[in-house]
C-alpha positions as CSV (number, residue, x, y, z in Angstrom):
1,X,0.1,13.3,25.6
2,X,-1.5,16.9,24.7
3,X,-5.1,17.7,25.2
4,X,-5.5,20.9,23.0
5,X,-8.4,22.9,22.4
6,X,-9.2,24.7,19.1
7,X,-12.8,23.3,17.9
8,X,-13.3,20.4,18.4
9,X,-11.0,19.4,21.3
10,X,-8.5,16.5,20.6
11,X,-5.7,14.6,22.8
12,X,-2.5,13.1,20.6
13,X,-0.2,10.8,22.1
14,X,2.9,11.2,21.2
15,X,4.4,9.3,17.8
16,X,4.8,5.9,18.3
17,X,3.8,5.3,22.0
18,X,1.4,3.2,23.4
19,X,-1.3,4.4,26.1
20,X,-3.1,2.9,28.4
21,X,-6.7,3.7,27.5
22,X,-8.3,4.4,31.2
23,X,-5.3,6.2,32.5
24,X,-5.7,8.5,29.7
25,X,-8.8,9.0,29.7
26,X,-8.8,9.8,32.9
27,X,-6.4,12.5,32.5
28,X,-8.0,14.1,29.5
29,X,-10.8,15.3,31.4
30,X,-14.3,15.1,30.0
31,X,-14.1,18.0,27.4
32,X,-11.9,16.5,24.8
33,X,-12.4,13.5,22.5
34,X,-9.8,10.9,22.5
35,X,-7.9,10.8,19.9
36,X,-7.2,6.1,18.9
37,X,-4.1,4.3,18.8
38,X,-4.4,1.0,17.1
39,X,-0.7,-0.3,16.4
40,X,0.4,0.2,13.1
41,X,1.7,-3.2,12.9
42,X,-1.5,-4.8,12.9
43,X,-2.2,-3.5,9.3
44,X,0.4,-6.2,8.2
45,X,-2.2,-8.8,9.7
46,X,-5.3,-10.4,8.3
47,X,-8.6,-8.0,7.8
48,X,-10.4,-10.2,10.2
49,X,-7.0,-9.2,13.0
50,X,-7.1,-5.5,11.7
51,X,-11.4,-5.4,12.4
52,X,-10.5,-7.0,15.4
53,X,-8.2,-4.7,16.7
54,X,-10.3,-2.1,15.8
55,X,-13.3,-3.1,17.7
56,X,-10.7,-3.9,20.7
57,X,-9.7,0.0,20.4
58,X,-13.0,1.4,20.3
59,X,-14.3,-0.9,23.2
60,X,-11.6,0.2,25.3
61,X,-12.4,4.0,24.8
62,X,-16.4,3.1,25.3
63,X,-19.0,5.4,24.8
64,X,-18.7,9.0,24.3
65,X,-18.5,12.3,22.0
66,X,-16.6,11.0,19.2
67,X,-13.4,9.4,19.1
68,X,-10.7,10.2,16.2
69,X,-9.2,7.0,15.0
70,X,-5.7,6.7,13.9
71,X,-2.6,4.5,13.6
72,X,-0.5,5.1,16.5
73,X,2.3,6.5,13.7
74,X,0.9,5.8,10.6
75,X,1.1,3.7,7.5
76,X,3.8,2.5,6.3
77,X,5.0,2.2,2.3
78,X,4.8,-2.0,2.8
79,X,1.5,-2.3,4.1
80,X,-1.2,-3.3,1.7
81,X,-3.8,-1.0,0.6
82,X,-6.9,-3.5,0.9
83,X,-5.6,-3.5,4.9
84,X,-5.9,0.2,5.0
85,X,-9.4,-0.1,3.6
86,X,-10.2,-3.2,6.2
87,X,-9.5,-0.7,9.0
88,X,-11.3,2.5,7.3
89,X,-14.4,-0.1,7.0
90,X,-14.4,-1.4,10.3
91,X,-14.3,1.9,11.7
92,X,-16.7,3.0,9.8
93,X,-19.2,0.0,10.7
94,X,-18.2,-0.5,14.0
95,X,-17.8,3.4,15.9
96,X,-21.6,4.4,15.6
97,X,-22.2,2.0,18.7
98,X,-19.8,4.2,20.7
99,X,-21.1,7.4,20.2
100,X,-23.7,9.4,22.7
């Protein structure tokens, strides 16, 4: 994990890996906005899985400055488009809530 400042302050987990949210959290401190990890794999799921796991994600950061969403390594050249736009939707819809 890196917590970098330059802005807006950000923390990236490393490629790939899977963090616990709390723990990291806890050891970004309270000026940086954490930075989402939803598995890639789920893409390859149904959009009701994919908003699912979206709102799962989100609920596990809970409230705060902002939150930057991503894949935990990206998209891969398989995965169908209309999943990608499920999961840009559902953020879309669903991350207001979490915001201060």
């Amino acid at each position: 994990m890196i917590a970098m400042k330059a802005g807006t302050p950000i923390m990236a987990p490393s490629a790939g890996t899977v963090i616990d949210t709390p723990v990291t959290i806890n050891v970004a401190a309270n000026d940086t906005d954490p930075n989402g990890n939803l598995d890639p794999a789920t893409l390859r799921e149904s959009p009701e899985v994919i908003r699912q796991g979206v709102a799962d994600t989100l609920a596990s950061y809970g409230k705060g400055p902002g939150h930057v969403f991503n894949l935990g390594h990206g998209v891969t050249p398989d995965i169908d488009p209309d999943h990608v736009a499920a999961l840009v939707d559902a953020v879309h819809e669903l991350s207001p809530q979490y915001h201060d």
